[in-house]
C-alpha positions in Angstrom: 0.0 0.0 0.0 1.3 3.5 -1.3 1.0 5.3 2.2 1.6 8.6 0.5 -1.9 8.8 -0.5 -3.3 9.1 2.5 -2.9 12.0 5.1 -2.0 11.3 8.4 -2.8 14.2 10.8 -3.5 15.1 14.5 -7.0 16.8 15.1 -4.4 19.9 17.0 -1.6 20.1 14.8 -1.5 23.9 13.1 -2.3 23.5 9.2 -3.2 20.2 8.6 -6.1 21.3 7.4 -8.5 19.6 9.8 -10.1 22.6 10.6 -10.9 24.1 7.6 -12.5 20.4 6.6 -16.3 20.5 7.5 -17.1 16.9 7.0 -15.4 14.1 9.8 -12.0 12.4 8.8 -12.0 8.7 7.9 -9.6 5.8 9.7 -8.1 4.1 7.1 -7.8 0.0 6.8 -3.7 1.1 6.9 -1.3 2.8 8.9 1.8 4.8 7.9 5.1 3.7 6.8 5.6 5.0 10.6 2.6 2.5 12.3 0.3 5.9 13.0 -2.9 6.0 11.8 -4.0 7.2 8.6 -7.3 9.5 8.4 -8.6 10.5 5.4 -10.7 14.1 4.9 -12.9 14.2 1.8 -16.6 13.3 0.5 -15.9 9.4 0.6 -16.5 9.4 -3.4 -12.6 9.8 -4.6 -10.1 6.7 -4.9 -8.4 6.1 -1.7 -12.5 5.6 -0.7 -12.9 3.4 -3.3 -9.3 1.4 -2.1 -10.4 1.4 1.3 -13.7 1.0 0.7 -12.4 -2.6 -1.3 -10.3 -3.6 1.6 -12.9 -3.2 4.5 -15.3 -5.7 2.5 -12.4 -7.8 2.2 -11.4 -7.6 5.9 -15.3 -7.9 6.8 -15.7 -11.1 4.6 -12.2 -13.0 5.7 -14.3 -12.2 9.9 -17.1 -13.5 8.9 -15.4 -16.8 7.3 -13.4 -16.9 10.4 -16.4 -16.8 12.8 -17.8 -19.5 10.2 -14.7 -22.3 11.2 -15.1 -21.3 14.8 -18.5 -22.2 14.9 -17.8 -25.4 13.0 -14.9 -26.1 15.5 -17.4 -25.4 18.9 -20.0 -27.6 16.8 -17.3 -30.3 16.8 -18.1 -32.8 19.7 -13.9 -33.9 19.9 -12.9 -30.6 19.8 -11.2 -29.9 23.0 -9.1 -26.4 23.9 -5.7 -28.5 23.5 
């Protein structure tokens, strides 16, 4: 992931441009090359949306396949927790 694309701010810093932005910032699915977050101030309709809209349906569906096996496994009557 190009982290460059993505802004990474702090609500107080002086001209980050948070203030002037009317509309709340987005957490993105990534973090900076650093490990801070990344936020994202816009309408939700450019590319980086789009990207991180793609990777939260891909996050959400690898959870929900994950809850699937661990239903399967508590189903399980010789499952055991060793």
């Amino acid at each position: 992931m190009n982290h460059d694309i993505a802004k990474y701010f702090e609500p107080w810093s002086a001209g980050d441009g948070a203030k002037e932005h009317p509309g709340p910032a987005r957490l993105l699915p990534w973090s900076s090359a650093d490990g801070n977050p990344c936020y994202l101030l816009g309408d939700g309709t450019g590319h980086v949306s789009r990207v991180a809209d793609d990777i939260e349906c891909l996050q959400l569906g690898m959870a929900d396949d994950l809850i699937g096996h661990a239903d399967e496994l508590l189903a399980c009557q010789g499952a055991s927790n060793r």
